[in-house]
C-alpha beads as a LAMMPS data file, in Angstrom:
LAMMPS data file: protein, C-alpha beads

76 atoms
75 bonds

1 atom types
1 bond types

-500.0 500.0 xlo xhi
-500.0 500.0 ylo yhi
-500.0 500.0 zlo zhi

Masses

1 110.0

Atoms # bond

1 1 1 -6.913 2.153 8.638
2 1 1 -8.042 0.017 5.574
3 1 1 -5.187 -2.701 6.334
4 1 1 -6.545 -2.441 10.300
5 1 1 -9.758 -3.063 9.006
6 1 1 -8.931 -5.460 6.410
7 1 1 -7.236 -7.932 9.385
8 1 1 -10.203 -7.635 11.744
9 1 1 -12.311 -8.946 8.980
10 1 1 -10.062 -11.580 8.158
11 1 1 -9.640 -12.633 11.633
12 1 1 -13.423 -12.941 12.381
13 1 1 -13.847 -15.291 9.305
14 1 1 -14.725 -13.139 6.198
15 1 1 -13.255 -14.821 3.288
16 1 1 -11.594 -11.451 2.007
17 1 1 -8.771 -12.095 -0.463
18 1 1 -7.217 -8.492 -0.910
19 1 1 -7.686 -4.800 0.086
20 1 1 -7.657 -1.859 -2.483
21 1 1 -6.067 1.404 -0.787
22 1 1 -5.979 4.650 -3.368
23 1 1 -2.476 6.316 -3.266
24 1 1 -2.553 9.935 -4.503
25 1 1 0.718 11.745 -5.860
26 1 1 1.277 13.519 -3.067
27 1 1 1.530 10.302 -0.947
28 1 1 3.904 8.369 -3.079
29 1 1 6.193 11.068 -2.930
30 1 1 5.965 12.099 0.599
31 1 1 9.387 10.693 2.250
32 1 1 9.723 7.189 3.697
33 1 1 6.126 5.927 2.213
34 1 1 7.121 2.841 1.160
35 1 1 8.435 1.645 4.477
36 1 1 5.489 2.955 6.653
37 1 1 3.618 0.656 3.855
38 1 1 5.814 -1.883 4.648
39 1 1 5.340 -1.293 8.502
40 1 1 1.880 -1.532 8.477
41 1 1 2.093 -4.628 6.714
42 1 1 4.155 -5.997 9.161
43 1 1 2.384 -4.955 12.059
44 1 1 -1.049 -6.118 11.079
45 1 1 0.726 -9.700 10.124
46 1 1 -0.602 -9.056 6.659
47 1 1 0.896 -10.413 3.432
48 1 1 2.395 -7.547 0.374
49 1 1 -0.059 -9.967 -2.056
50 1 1 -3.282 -8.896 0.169
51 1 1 -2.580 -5.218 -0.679
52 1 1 -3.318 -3.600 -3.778
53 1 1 -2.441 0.076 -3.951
54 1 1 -4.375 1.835 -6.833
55 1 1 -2.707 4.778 -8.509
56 1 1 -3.500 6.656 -11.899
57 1 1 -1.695 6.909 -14.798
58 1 1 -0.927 10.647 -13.786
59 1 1 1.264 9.578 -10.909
60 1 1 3.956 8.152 -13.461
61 1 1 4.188 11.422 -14.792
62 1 1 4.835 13.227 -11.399
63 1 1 8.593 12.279 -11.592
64 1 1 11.403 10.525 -10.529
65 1 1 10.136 10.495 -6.739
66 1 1 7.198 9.131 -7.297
67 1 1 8.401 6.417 -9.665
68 1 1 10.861 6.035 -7.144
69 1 1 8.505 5.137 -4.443
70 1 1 6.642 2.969 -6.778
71 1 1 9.969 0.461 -7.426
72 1 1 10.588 1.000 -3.160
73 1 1 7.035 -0.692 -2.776
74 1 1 7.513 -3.301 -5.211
75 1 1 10.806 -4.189 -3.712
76 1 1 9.550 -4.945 -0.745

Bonds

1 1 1 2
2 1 2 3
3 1 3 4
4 1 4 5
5 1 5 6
6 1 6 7
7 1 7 8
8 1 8 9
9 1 9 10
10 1 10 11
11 1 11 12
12 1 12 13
13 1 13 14
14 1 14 15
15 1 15 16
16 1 16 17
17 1 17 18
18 1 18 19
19 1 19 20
20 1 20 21
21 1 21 22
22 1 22 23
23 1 23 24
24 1 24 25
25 1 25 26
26 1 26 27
27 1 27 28
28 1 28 29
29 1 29 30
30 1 30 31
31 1 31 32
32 1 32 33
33 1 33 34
34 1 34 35
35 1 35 36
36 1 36 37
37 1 37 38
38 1 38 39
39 1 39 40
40 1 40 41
41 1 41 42
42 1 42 43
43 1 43 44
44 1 44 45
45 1 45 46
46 1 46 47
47 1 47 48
48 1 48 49
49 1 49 50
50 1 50 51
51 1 51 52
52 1 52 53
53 1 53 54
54 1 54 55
55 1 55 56
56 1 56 57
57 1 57 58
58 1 58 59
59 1 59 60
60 1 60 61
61 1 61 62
62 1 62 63
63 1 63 64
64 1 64 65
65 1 65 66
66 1 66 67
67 1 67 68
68 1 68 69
69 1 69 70
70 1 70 71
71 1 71 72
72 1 72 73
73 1 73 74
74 1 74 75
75 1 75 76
């Protein structure tokens, strides 16, 4: 919803530079997260650059999924 968003508001003028979505865990580890990122992204003709995906330091810590993920969404 908050890339949705973000594209409406860029479309109707506001000056936005980037969007800050928090990721939890749970998400980065759930399967195929990094392409339905990249799928949104796509489908709301929005840049990777405009996105900034917070996590905490705990997620590094959850494993190798989740670190996993994390090199999937840089990659793409």
């Amino acid at each position: 919803q908050a890339l949705r968003d973000f594209a409406g508001w860029r479309r109707r003028g506001i000056p936005l530079e980037h969007v800050s979505v928090n990721v939890s865990p749970r998400q980065l580890a759930e399967p195929g997260f990094p392409d339905r990122v990249a799928g949104l992204l796509a489908r709301t003709a929005l840049p990777a650059a405009v996105l900034q995906l917070e996590i905490t330091e705990g997620v590094l810590s959850e494993g190798a999924t989740t670190e996993a993920a994390i090199h999937e969404l840089a990659a793409h």
